[in-house]
Short mmCIF file of the C-alpha atoms (twelve columns), coordinates in Angstrom:
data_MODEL
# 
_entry.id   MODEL 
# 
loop_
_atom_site.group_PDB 
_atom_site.id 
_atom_site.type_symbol 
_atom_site.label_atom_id 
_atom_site.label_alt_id 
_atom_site.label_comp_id 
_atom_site.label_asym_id 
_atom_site.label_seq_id 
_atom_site.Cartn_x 
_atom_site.Cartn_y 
_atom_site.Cartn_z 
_atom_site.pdbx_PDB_model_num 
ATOM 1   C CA . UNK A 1   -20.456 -4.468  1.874  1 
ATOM 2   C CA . UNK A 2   -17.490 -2.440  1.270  1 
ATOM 3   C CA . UNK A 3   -15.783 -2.895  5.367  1 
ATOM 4   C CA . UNK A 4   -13.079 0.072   6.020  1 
ATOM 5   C CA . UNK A 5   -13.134 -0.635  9.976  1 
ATOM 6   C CA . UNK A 6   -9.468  -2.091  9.865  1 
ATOM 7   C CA . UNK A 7   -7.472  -4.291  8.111  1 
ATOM 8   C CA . UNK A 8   -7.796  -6.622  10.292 1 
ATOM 9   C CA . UNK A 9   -11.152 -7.576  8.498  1 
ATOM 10  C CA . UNK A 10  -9.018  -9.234  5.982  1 
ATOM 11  C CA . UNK A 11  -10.104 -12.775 4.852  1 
ATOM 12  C CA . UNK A 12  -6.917  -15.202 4.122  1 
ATOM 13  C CA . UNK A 13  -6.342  -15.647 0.222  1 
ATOM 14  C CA . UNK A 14  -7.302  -19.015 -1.233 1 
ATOM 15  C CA . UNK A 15  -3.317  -19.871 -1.677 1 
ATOM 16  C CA . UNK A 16  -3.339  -19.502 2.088  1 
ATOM 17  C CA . UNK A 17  -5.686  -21.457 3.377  1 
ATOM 18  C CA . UNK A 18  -4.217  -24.534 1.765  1 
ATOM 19  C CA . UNK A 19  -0.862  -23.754 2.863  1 
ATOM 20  C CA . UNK A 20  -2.663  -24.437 6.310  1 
ATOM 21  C CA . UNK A 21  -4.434  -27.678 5.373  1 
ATOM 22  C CA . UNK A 22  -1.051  -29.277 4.375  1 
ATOM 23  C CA . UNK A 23  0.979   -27.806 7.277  1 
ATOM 24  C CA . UNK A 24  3.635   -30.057 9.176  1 
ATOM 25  C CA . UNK A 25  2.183   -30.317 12.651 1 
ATOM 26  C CA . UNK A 26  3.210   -31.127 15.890 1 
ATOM 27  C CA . UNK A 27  2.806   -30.032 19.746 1 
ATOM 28  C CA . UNK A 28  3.729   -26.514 19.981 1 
ATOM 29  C CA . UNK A 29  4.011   -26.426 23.628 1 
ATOM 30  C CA . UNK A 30  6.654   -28.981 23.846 1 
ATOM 31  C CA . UNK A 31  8.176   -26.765 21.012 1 
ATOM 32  C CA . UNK A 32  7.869   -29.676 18.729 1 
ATOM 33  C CA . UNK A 33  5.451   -28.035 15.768 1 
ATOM 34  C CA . UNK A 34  7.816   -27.438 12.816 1 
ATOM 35  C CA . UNK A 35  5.928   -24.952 11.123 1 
ATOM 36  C CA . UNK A 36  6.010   -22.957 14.199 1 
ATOM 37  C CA . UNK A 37  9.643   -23.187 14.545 1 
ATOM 38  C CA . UNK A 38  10.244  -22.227 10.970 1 
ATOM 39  C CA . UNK A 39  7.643   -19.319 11.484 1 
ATOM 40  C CA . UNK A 40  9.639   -18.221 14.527 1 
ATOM 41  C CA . UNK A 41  12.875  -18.582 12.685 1 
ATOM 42  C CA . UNK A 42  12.028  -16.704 9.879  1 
ATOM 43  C CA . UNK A 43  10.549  -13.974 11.409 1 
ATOM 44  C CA . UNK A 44  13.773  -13.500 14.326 1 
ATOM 45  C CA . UNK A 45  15.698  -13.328 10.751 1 
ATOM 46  C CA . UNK A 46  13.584  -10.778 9.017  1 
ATOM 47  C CA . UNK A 47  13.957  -8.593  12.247 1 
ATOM 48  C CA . UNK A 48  17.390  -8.729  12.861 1 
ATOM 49  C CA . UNK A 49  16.642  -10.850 16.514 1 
ATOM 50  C CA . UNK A 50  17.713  -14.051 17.857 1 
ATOM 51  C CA . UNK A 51  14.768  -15.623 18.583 1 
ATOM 52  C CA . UNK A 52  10.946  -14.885 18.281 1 
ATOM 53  C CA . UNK A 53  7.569   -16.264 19.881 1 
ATOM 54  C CA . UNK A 54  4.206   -17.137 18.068 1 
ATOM 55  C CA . UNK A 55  1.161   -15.599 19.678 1 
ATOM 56  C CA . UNK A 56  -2.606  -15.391 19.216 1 
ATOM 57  C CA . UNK A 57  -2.288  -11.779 18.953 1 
ATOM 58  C CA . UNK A 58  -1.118  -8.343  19.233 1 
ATOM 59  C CA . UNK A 59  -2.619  -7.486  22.600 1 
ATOM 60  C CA . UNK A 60  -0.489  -10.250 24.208 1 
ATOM 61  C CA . UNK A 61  2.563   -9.998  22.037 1 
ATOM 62  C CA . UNK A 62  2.855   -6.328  24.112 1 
ATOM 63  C CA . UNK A 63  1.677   -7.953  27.625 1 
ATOM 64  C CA . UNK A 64  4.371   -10.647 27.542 1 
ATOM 65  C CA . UNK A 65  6.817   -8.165  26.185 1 
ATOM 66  C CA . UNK A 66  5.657   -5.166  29.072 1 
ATOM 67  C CA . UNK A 67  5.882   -8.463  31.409 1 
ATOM 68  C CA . UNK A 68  9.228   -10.095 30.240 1 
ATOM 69  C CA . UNK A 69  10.931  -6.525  30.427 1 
ATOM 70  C CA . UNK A 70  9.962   -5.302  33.650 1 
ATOM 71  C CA . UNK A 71  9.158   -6.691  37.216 1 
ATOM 72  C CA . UNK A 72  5.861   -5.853  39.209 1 
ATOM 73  C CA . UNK A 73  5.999   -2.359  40.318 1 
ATOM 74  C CA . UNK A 74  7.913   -0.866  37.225 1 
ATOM 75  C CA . UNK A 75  6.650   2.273   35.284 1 
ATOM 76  C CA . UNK A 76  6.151   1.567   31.574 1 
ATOM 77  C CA . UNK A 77  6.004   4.468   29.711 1 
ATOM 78  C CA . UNK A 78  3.645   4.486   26.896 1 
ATOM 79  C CA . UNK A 79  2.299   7.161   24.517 1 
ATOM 80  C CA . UNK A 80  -1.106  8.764   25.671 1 
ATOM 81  C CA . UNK A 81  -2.646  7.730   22.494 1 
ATOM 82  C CA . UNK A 82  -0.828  4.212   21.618 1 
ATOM 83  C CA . UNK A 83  -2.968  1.468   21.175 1 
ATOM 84  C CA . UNK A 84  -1.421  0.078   24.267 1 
ATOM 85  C CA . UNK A 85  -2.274  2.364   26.217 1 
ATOM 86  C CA . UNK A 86  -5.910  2.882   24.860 1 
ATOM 87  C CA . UNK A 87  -6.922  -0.253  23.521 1 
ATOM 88  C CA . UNK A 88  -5.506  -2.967  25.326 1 
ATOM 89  C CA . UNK A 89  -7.358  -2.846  28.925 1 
ATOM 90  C CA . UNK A 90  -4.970  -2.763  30.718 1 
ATOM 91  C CA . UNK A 91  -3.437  -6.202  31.146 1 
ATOM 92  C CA . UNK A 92  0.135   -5.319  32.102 1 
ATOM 93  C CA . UNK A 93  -1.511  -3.481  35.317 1 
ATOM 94  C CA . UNK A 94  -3.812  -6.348  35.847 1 
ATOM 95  C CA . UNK A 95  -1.911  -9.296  35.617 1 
ATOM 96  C CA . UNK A 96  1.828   -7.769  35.713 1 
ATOM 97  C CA . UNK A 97  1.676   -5.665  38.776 1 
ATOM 98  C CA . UNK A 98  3.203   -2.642  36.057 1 
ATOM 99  C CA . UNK A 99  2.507   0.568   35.989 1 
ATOM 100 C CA . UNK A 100 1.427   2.635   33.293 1 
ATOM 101 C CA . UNK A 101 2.545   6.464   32.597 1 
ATOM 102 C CA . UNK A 102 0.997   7.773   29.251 1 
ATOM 103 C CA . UNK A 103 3.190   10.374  27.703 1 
ATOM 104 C CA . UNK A 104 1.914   13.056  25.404 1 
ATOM 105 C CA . UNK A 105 2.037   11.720  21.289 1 
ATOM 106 C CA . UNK A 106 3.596   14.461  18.957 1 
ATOM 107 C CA . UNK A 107 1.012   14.746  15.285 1 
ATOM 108 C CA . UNK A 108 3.783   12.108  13.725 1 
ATOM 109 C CA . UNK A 109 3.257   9.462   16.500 1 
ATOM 110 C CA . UNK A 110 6.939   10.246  18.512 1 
ATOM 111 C CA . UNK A 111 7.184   10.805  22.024 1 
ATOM 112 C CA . UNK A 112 9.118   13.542  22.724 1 
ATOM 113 C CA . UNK A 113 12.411  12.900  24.614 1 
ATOM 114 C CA . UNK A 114 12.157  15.855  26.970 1 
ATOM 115 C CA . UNK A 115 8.472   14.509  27.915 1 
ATOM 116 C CA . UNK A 116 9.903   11.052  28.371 1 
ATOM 117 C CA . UNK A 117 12.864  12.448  30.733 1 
ATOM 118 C CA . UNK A 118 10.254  13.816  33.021 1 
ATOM 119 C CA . UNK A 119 8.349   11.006  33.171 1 
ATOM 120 C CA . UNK A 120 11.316  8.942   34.164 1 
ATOM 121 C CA . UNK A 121 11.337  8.801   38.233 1 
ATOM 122 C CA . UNK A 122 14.472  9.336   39.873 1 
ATOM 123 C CA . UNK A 123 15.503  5.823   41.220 1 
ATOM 124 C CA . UNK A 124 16.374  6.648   44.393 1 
ATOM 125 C CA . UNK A 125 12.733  8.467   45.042 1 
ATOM 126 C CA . UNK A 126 11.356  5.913   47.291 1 
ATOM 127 C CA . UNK A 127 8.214   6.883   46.438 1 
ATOM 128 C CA . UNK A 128 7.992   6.742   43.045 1 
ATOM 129 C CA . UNK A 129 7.902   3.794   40.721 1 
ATOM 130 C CA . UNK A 130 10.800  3.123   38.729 1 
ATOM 131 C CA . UNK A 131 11.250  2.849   35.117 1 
ATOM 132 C CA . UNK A 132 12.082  -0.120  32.824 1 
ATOM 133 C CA . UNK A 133 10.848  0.371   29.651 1 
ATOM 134 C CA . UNK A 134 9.843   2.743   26.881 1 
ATOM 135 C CA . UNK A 135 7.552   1.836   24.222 1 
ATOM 136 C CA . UNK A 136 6.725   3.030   20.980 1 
ATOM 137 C CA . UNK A 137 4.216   2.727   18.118 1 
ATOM 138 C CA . UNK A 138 5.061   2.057   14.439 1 
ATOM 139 C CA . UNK A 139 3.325   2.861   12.423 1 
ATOM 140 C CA . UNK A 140 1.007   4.857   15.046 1 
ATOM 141 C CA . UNK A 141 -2.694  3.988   14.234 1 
ATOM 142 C CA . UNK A 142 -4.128  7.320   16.303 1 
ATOM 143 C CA . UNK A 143 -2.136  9.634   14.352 1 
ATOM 144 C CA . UNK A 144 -2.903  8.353   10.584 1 
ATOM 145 C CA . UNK A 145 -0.790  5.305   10.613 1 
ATOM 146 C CA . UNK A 146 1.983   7.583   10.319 1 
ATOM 147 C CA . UNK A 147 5.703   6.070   9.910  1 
ATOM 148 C CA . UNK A 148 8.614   7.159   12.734 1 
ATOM 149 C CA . UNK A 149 11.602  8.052   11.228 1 
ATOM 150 C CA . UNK A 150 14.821  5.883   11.468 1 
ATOM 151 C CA . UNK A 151 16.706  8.822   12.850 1 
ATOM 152 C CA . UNK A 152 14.188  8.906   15.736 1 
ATOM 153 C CA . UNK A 153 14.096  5.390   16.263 1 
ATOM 154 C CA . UNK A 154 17.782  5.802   16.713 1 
ATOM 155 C CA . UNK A 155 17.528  8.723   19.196 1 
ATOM 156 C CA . UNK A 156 15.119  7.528   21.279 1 
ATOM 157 C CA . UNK A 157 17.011  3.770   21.589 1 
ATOM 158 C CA . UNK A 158 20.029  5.874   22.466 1 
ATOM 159 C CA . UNK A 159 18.284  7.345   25.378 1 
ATOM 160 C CA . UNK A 160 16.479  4.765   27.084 1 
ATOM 161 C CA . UNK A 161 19.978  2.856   26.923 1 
ATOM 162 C CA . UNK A 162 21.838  5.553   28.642 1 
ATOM 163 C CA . UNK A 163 19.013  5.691   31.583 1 
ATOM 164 C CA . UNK A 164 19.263  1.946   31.531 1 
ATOM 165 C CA . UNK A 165 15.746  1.361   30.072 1 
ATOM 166 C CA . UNK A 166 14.693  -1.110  27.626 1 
ATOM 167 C CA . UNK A 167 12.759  -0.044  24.074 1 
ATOM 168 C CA . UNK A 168 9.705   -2.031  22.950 1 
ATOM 169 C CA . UNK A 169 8.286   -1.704  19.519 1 
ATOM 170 C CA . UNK A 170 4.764   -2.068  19.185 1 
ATOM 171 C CA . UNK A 171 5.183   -2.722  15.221 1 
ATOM 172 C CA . UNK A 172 1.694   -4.104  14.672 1 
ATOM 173 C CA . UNK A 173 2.136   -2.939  11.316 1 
ATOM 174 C CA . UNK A 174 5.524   -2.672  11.095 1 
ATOM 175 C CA . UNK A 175 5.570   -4.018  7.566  1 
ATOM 176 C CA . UNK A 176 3.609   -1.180  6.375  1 
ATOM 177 C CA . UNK A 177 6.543   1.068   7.527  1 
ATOM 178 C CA . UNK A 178 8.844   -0.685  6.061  1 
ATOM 179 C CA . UNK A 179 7.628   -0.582  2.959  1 
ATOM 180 C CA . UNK A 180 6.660   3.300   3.428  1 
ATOM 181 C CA . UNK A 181 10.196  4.036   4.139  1 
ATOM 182 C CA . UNK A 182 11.586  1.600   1.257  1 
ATOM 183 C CA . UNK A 183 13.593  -0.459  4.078  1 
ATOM 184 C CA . UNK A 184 14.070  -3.768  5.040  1 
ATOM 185 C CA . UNK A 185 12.278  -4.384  8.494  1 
ATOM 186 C CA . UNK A 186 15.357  -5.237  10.431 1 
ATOM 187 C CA . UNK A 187 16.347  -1.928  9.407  1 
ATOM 188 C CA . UNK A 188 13.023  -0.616  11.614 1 
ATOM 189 C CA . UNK A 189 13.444  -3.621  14.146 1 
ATOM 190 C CA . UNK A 190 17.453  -3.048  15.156 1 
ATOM 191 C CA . UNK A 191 16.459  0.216   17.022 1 
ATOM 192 C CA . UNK A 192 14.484  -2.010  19.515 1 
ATOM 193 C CA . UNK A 193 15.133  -4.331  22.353 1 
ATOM 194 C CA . UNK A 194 12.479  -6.216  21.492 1 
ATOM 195 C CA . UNK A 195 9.386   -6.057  18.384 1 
ATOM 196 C CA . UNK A 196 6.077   -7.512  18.151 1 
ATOM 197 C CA . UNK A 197 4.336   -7.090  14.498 1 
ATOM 198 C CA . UNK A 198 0.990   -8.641  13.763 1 
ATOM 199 C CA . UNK A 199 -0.177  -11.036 11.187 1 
ATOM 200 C CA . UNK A 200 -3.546  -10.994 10.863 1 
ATOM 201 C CA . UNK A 201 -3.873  -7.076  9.673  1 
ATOM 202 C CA . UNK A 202 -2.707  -6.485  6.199  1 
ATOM 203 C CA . UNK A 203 -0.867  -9.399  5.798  1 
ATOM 204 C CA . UNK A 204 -3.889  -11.143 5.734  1 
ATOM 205 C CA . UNK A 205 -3.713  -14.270 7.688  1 
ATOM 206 C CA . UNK A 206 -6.830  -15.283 9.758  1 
ATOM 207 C CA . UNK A 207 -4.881  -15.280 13.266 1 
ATOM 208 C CA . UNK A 208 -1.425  -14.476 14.976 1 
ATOM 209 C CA . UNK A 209 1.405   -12.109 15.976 1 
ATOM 210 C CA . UNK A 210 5.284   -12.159 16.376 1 
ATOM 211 C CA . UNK A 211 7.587   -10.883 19.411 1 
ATOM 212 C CA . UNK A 212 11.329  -10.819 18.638 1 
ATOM 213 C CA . UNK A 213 13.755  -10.371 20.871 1 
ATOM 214 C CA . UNK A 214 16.625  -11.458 22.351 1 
ATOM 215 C CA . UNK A 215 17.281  -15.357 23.294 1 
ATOM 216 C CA . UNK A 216 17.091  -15.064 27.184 1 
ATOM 217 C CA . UNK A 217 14.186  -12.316 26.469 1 
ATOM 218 C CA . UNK A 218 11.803  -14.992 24.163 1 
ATOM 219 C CA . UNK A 219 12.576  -17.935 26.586 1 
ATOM 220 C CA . UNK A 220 10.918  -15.930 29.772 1 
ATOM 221 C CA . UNK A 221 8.288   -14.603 27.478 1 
ATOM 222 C CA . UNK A 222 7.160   -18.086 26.371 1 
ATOM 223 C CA . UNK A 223 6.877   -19.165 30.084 1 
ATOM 224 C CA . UNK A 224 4.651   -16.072 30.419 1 
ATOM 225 C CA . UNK A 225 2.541   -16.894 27.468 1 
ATOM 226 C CA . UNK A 226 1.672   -20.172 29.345 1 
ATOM 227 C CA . UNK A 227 0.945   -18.006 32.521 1 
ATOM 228 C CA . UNK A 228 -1.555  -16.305 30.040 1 
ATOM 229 C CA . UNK A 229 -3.354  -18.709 28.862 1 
ATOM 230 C CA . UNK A 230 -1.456  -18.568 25.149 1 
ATOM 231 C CA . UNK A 231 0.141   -21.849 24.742 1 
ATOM 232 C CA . UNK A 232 -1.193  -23.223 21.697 1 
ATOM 233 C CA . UNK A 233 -1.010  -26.897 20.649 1 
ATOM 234 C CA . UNK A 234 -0.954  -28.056 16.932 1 
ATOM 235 C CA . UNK A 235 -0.570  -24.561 15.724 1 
ATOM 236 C CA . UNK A 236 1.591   -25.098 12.438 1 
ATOM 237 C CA . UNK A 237 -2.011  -24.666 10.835 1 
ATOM 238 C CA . UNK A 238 -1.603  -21.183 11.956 1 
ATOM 239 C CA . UNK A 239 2.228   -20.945 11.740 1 
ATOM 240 C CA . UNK A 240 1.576   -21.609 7.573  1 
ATOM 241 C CA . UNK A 241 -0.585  -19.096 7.270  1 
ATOM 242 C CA . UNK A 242 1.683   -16.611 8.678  1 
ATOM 243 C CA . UNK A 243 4.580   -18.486 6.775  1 
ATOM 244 C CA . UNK A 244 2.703   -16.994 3.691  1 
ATOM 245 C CA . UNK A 245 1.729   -14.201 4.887  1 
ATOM 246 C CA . UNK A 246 5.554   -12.914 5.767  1 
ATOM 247 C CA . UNK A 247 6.811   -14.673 2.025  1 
ATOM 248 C CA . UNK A 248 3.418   -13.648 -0.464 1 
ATOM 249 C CA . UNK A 249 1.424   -10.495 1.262  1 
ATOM 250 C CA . UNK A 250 4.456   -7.877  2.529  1 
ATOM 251 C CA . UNK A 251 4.842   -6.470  -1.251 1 
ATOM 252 C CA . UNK A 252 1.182   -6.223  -2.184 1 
ATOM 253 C CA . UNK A 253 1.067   -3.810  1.111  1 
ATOM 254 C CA . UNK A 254 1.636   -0.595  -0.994 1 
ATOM 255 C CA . UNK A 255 -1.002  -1.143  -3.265 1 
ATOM 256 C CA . UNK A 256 -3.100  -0.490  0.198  1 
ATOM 257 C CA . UNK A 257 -0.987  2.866   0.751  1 
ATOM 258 C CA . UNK A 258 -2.108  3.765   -3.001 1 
ATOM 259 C CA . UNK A 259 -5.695  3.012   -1.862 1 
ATOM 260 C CA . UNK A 260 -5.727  4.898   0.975  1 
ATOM 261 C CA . UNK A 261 -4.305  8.061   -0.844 1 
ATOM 262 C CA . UNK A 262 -6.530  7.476   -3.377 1 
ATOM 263 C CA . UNK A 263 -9.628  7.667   -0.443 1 
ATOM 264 C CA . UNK A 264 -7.762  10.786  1.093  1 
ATOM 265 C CA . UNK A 265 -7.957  12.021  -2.358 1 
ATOM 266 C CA . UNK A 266 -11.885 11.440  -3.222 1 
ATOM 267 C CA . UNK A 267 -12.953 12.553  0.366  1 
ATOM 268 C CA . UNK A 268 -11.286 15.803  0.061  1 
ATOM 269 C CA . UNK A 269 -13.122 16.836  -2.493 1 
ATOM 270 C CA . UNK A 270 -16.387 16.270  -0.551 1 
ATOM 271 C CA . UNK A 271 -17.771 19.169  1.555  1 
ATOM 272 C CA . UNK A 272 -18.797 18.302  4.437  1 
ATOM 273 C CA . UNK A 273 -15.824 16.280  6.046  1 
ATOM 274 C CA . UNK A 274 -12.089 17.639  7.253  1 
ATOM 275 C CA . UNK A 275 -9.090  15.138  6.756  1 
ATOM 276 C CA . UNK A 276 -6.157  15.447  8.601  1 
ATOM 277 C CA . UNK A 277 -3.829  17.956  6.688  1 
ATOM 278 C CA . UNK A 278 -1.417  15.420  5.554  1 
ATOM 279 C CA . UNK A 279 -2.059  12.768  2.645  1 
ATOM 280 C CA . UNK A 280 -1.839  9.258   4.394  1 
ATOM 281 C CA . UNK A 281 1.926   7.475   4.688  1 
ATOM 282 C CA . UNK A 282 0.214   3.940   4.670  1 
ATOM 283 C CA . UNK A 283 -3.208  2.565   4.649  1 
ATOM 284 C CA . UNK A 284 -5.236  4.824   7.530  1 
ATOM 285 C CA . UNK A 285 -6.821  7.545   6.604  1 
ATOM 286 C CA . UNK A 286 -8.722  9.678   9.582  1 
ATOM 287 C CA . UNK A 287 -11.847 12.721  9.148  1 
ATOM 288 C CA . UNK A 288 -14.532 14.128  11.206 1 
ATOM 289 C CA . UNK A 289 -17.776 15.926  10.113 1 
ATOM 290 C CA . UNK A 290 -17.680 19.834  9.555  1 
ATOM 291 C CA . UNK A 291 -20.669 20.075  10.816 1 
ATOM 292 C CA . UNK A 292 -20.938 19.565  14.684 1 
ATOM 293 C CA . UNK A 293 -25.054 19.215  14.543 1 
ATOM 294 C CA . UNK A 294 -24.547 15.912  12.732 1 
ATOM 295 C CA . UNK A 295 -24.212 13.093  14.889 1 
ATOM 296 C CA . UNK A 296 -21.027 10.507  13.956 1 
ATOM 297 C CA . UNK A 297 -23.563 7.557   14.856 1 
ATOM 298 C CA . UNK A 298 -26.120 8.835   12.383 1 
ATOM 299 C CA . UNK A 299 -23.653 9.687   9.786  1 
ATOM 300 C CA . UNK A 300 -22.107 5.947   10.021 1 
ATOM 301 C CA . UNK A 301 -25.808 4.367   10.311 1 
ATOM 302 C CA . UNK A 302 -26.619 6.422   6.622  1 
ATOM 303 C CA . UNK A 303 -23.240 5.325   5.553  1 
ATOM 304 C CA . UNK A 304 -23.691 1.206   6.535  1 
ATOM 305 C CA . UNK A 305 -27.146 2.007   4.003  1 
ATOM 306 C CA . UNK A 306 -24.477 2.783   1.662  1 
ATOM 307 C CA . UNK A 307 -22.672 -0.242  1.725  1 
ATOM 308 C CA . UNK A 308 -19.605 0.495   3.624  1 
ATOM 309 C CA . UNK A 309 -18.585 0.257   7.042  1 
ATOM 310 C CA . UNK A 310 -15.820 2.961   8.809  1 
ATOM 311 C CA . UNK A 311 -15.246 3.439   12.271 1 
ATOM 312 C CA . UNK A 312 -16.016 6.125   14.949 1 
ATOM 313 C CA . UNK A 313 -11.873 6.009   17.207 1 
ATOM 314 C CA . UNK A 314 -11.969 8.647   19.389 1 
ATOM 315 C CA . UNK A 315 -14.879 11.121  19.635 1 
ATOM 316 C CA . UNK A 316 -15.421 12.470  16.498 1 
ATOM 317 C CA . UNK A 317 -13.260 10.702  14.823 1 
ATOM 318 C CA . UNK A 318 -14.054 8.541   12.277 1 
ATOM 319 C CA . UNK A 319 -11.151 5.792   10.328 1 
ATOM 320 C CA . UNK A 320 -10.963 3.889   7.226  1 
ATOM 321 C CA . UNK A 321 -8.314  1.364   6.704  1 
ATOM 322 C CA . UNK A 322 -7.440  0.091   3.580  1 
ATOM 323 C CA . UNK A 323 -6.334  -3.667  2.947  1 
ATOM 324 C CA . UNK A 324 -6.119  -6.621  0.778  1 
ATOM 325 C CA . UNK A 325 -9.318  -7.079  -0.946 1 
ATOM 326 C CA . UNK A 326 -10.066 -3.114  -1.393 1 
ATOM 327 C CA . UNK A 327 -9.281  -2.037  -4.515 1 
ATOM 328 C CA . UNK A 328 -9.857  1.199   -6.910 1 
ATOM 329 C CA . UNK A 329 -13.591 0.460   -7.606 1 
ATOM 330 C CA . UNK A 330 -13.923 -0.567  -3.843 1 
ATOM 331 C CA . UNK A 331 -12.544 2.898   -2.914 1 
ATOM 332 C CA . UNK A 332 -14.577 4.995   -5.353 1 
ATOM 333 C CA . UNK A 333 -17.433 3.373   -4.507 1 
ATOM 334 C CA . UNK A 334 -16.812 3.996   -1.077 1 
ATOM 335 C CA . UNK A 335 -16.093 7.982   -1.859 1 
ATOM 336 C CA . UNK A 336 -19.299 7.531   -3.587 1 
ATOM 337 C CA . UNK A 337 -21.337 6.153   -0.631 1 
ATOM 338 C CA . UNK A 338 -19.479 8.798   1.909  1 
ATOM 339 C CA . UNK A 339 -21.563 11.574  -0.302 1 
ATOM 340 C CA . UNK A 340 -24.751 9.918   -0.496 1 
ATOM 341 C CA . UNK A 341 -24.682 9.237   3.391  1 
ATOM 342 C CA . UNK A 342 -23.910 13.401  3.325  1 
ATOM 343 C CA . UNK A 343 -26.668 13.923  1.471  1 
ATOM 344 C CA . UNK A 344 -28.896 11.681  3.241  1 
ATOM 345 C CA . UNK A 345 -28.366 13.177  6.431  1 
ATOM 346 C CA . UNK A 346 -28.937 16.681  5.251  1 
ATOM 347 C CA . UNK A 347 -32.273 15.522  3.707  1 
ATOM 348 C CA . UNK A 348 -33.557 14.351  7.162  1 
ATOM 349 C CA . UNK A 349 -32.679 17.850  8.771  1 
# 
C-alpha cells in the first residue's frame, strides 16, 4: 500500500530506532532526562529562542502556546482555514477560557493585515474581547503547503507588536519551509514570539513536537503542559528520536518537494482531476474530481483497490502528501493507480 494521507504516516528509519534504545534517560518531569534537555537545547538553538519544551504533539504545542500567551477571555486570532482553527477541536476555548476569531486565508496561506486590523477589538469596548495574539501557519497545509514569505513574516510581526499583540507560529512543518526558501529556520523562527514545529511528520520520528520561545514564556508553558496531562516521564527514548530526526532527516526533506512535483506533474496529465494552478512549494499536493456526479468516497474506495491511500480535507477536496519512504516508483505508481481508479469508476456508470 502506497499511503499519501500525510506525512505523518512516516515509520522511523532503522538508524533511529536504535538511537532510542541506547538513549540517556532520566525523569523528565523533574527536568532530569538528558536527552530531553539536549533535544530542547538544540532545537531553542536551531530557532533562534532561548528555551524550548518537548511535547507529545502538535495539537498541544499550539494549546500551551494559545494558553501561555493569553489569559481566559482573550481573542486569538487564527486563519479561517489553519489547522488550528479546523483541526484541533477546540482546546484553547475548552480548557483556556480563549476565544477564537477565524480570519479569512489569502490562496498563499497569509492573513491579510487589513482583515486582521478589523478583527482586533478596540480595548476599551467593554463588550468585546480583547486581543493577545496572532497566529500564523507555515507552511499552510489547506492552501498546498504553501511557504509565507520572509517579508511577510516580517510585516505581520511588525504589526501585532505595534498593537501590543504577540505572534505564534504554527510551523508544524516549518522545516519544509526552510528548506523551500533555502534558509536556515531561525531565519523563519525570528519573526515569531514563539514557534512550535513537529517531529513526527517528515522528519520521521514516531512521536513529538517542539515550542520555542522565550525563557519566562517555556517555563509557564511547561506548568501548563502538566495542567494538560503532557508531562512525560523517561522520555529521552523519544527525545533521541527527535535528536535524529532534527541532525539526519531535515536535508532529505526536498527529495519529498521533488516527489510531490513530480505527482503534480503525472496527475495533470490525467483527465478527469483539476490541481490547484500552482506546482506544489513542498510536499502537499491538493485536486478534486472534474466531474461532480462522481462521488470523492467512491473515487478513494476504487483508489484504496489500487493500492494507495489519499485523503478527502475539505469537501471535495482530496490531498496527497509526500514523505520519507515515497519515492519515484512509489509516485508513478501512484499516478498509475489514480487512472485506473478513473477508469474504474467510469466503468461502473
Amino acid at each position: 500500500m502506497i499511503d499519501l494521507r500525510s506525512d505523518s504516516v512516516t515509520l522511523p528509519p532503522a538508524a533511529m530506532r536504535e538511537a532510542m534504545a541506547r538513549a540517556e534517560l532520566g525523569d523528565d518531569v523533574y527536568g532530569e532526562d538528558p536527552t530531553v534537555n539536549r533535544l530542547e537545547a538544540m532545537a531553542a538553538e536551531a530557532l533562534g529562542m532561548e528555551a524550548a519544551l518537548l511535547v507529545p504533539s502538535g495539537t498541544m504545542a499550539n494549546l500551551l502556546a494559545l494558553m501561555a500567551h493569553c489569559a481566559r477571555g482573550m481573542k486569538v486570532l487564527v486563519g479561517d482555514l489553519s489547522d488550528i482553527w479546523l483541526w484541533e477541536a477546540g482546546g484553547a476555548s475548552v480548557l483556556g477560557g480563549l476565544v477564537y476569531h477565524p480570519v479569512p486565508t489569502q490562496p498563499g496561506g497569509e492573513l491579510a493585515l487589513a482583515d486582521l486590523e478589523r478583527a482586533i477589538a478596540d480595548p476599551a469596548d467593554s463588550q468585546c474581547a480583547v486581543a493577545g495574539l496572532i497566529t500564523v501557519e507555515d507552511t499552510h497545509c489547506a492552501t498546498g503547503g504553501s511557504v509565507l514569505s520572509l517579508s511577510y513574516l516580517a510585516e505581520v510581526r511588525s504589526f501585532a507588536a505595534a498593537r501590543g499583540l504577540a505572534l505564534h507560529l504554527d510551523g508544524s512543518r516549518l522545516f519544509n519551509a526552510a528548506v523551500a526558501l533555502g534558509v536556515a529556520p531561525r531565519a523563519i523562527a525570528r519573526h515569531a514570539d514563539s514557534v512550535a514545529f513537529c517531529l513526527s511528520k517528515g522528519l520521521a520520528a514516531p512521536i513529538g513536537s517542539l515550542l520555542a520561545g522565550r525563557g519566562p514564556f517555556i517555563a509557564g508553558a511547561r506548568r501548563l503542559r502538566k495542567l494538560a496531562g503532557g508531562g512525560m516521564r523517561q522520555s529521552g527514548v523519544i527525545a533521541a528520536a527527535g535528536i535524529f530526526a532534527m541532525t539526519e532527516m531535515v536535508d532529505r526533506l526536498a527529495e519529498d518537494h521533488v516527489m510531490a512535483r513530480r505527482l503534480a506533474a503525472g496527475l495533470g496529465r490525467l483527465p478527469g482531476l483539476r490541481l490547484d494552478p500552482l506546482p506544489p512549494q513542498t510536499n502537499i499536493v491538493f485536486w478534486e474530481l472534474s466531474d461532480p456526479r462522481l462521488p470523492v468516497a467512491t473515487f478513494l474506495a476504487a483508489l484504496g483497490r489500487e493500492g494507495v491511500r489519499v485523503l478527502e480535507l475539505g469537501k471535495g477536496r482530496i490531498r496527497a502528501v509526500t514523505h520519507y519512504g515515497i519515492g519515484a516508483a512509489e509516485i508513478d505508481a501512484a499516478v498509475a493507480a489514480v487512472a485506473g481508479a478513473l477508469a474504474a469508476c467510469e466503468a461502473r456508470r
